[in-house]
N, C-alpha and C positions, 0 to 999 in steps of 0.2 A: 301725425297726419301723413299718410299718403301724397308724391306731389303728384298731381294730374297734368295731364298733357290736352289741349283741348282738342274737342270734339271735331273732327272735321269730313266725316262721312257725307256732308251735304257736297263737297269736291268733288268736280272733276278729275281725276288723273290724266294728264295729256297722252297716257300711256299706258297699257295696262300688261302684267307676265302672264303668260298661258296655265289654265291653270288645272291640277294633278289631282284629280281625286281619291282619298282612298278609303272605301266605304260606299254602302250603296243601298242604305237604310231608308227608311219612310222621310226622316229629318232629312237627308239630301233629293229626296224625291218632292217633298211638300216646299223646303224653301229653300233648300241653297242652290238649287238650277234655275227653279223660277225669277228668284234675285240675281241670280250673274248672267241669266238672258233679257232680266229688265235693264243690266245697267251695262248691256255691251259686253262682259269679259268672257274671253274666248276659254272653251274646257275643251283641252288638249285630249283626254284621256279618264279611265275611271279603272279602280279596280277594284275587287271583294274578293273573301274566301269564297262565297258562292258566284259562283261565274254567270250561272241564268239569271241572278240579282241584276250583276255589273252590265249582260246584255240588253236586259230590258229597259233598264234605265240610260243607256246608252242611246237604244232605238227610240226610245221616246222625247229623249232631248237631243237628240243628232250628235252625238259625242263620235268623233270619228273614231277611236280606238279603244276596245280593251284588252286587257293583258291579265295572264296567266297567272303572274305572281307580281308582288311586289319586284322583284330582284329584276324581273324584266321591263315593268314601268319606270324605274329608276335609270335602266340602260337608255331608256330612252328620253326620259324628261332632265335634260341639263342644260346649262346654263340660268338664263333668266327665267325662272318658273316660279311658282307657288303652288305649297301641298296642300290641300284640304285633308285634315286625316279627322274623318267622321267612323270614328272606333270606339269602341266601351274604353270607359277610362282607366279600366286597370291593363288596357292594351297599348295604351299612349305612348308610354315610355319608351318601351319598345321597339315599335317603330322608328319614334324619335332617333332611335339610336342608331337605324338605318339610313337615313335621310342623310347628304351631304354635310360637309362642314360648311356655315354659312348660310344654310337651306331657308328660305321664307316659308314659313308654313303659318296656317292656320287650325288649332283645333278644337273639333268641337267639345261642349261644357260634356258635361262637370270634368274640370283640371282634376281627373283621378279620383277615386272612389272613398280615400279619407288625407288629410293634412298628408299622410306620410308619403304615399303617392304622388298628390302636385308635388312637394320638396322634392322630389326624386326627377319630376318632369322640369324643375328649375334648373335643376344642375345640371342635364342633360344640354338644355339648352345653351345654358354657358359655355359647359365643357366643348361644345361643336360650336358656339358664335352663331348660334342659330337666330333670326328675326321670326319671332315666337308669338303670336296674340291666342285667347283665346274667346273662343265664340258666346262672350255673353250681352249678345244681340238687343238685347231690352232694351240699352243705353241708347240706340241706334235708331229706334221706332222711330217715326214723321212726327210723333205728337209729342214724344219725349224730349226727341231738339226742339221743339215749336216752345216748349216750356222752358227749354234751359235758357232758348234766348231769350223768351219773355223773363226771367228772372236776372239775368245778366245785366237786361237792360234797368233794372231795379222797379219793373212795373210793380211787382207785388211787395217790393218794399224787401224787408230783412226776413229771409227765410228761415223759419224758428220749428216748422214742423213737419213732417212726411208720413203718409200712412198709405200701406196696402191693405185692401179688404177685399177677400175674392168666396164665396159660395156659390158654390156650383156645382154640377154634376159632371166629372173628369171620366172617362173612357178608359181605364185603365187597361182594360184584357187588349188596347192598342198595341202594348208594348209589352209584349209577354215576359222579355228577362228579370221585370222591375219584380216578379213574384218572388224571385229567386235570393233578392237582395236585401241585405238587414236594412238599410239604409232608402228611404225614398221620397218621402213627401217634399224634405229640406233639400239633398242632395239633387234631386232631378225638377225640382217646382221653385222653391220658395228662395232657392239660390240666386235665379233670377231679381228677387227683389231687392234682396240680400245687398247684391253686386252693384242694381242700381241705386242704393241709397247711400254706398261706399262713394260712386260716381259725382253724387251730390253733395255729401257731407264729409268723404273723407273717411276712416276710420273711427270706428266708440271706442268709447273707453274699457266698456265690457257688452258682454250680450247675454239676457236671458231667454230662456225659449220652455218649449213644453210642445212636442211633438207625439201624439196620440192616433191609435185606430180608431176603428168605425165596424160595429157589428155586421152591417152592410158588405163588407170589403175586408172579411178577416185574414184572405190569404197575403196582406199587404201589409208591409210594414209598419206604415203610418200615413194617413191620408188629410190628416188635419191637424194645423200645426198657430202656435201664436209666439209670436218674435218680436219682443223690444230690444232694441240698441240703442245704447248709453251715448248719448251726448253733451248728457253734464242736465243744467236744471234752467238752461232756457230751449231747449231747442229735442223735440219727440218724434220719433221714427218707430214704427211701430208697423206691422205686419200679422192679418190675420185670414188664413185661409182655411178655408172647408170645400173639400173635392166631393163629400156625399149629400149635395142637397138632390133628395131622391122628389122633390114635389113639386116638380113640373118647372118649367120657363118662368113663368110670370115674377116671380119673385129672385130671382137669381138676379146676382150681380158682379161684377169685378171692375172697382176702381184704384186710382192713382191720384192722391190728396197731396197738394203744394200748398201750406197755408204760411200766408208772408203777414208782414204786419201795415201792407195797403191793400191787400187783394191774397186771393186764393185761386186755383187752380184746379181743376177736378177731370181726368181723363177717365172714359170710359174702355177698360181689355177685350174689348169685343172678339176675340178669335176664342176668348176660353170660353165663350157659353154657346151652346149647342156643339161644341167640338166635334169634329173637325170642321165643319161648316161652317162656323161665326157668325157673327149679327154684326152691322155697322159698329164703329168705335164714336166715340162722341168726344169733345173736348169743349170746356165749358168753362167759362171764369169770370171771374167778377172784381174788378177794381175799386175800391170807396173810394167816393168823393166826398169831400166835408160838406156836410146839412144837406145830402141828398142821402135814402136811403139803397142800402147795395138790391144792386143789379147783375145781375148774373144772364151771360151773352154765351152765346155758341159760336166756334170758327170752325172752320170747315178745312181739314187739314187731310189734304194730298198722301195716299199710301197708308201700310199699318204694320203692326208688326212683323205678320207673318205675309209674304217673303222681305220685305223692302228691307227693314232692319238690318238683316242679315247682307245687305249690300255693304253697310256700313263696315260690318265687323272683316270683312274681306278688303274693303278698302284699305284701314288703315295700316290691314298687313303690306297693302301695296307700296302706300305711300312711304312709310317706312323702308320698305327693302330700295325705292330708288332713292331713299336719301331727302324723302321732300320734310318728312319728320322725322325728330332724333330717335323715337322706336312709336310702336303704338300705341294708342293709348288702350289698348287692351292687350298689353300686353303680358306677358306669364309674370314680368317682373311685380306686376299692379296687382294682377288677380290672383295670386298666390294670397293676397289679402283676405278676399273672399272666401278661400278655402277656410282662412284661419275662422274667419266668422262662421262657418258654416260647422268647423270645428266644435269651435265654443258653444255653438246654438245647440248641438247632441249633446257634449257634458253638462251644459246643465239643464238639458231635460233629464238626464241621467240622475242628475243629484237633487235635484227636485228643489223646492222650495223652503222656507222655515217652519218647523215646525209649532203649533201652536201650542202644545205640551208638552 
């Protein structure tokens, strides 16, 4: 098992470092500026290979400086700072290996493109004493802490199951390099869940999966994926997404199942249906009481995934670098986990199942 560090994105920092951007893609334009002008923290600076990227996204969140190269944003970003490096992940490294000794950075998912990559963004890390997290945000949602404390607190009793179910119809031609890459549905989608069920249960035992196309969507890898992770024979995690539901809104859905053994749990992903526009998120649960039958209540929870989350996952890089926690809790040391399971989840869609003959 994994040891976790807790959750502490709902903190304040008495403090916060200036912070470095580097990358200037749609994901720093939809929520990582939005969340670090919700929660205060100051963005020194941005860069990109394309420079008309870095200005416009500059211009439009009052980012007072951009810079030419990396080599020049580094001349200038030292001391107490933090990196955002929002780069394809087989660029991670990289970089990384740019960045001061001791540097706090954040970066964003997926920790590199297969196992061998994150392992290579681990050691980096080390080798330079870098304070390292990486941006897998889900854990961070307003509805996601709202649950973990509800289950901390033991409302729903002994947490024995988890499931994601998400059909929907996903935008893909949003991000045109995903066409390019063997790897997509698990690596850039289902990772997310991946990570959050790691968050709650720790580590499986093992993982099976089965990651498939869609006639709809041939130029893509895989767009529809189903994911059990092993947690032995009391307790089910289970993950099942479909990006091609091509037949309208009404029937589409994306939830987040906490089933304990007094109550359950049920969050609604409201930013993935209609994407990028979203529909409200719902959060809804139901506690049994003895000789009354269940009842299932709606709370009304502050924020969503997309941007607030993503305050979290900057946070804890913060807190960590001044020392208020021993690293973060997403950190490369943790989510290297992830990888592994995102690993396991392609070999054995690769090796398939038993045969019947």
């Amino acid at each position: 098992m994994t040891e976790h560090y807790p959750v502490t994105s709902n903190l304040k920092p008495e403090m916060s470092y200036p912070i470095y951007i580097i990358g200037a893609g749609g994901i720093v334009n939809d929520a990582h500026l939005p969340a670090y002008r919700l929660a205060g923290f100051e963005v020194a600076g941005i860069y990109d290979l394309n420079r008309e990227k870095a200005t416009a996204t500059a211009a439009k969140f009052g980012i007072p400086a951009v810079f030419d190269s990396l080599d020049v944003l580094l001349q200038q970003a030292t001391g107490k700072v933090v990196f955002d490096v929002a780069v394809p992940g087989s660029a991670i490294a990289g970089v990384l290996q740019q960045l001061p000794q001791g540097a706090a950075v954040l970066m964003q998912k997926p920790m590199g493109n297969d196992l061998a990559e994150a392992e290579q963004i681990v050691q980096v890390t080390r080798e330079r004493h870098q304070v390292a997290g990486v941006n897998f945000q889900l854990r961070y949602a307003p509805f996601i802490e709202e649950a973990r404390a509800m289950i901390a607190e033991g409302q729903i009793g002994q947490l024995c199951g988890m499931s994601i179910q998400v059909d929907v119809y996903t935008p893909w031609h949003l991000w045109d390099f995903l066409f390019q890459l063997p790897r997509v549905e698990i690596l850039y989608h289902s990772i997310h869940y991946v990570d959050l069920l790691r968050s709650f249960l720790g580590n499986p035992r093992s993982v099976y999966a089965k990651t498939v196309k869609h006639p709809a969507m041939q130029a893509l890898a895989s767009v529809k994926t189903n994911i059990i992770m092993d947690y032995g024979d009391w307790v089910s995690a289970n993950i099942i997404t479909n990006h091609c539901h091509i037949y309208g809104p009404e029937q589409q859905h994306a939830w987040v199942t906490f089933e304990g053994t007094k109550g359950a749990i049920k969050t609604k992903l409201g930013v993935l249906m209609d994407y990028p526009v979203g529909v409200e998120d719902a959060f809804t649960y139901c506690i049994l009481q003895e000789g009354e039958a269940p009842k299932w209540q709606q709370k009304e929870i502050a924020g969503g995934w997309f941007p607030h989350a993503f305050i979290g996952s900057m946070q804890q890089v913060m807190l960590a670098a001044m020392g208020k926690i021993e690293r973060p809790d997403n950190s490369v040391e943790d989510c290297i986990d992830t990888m592994r399971c995102v690993e396991a989840a392609y070999q054995s869609s690769q090796q398939g199942g038993v045969p019947l003959f």
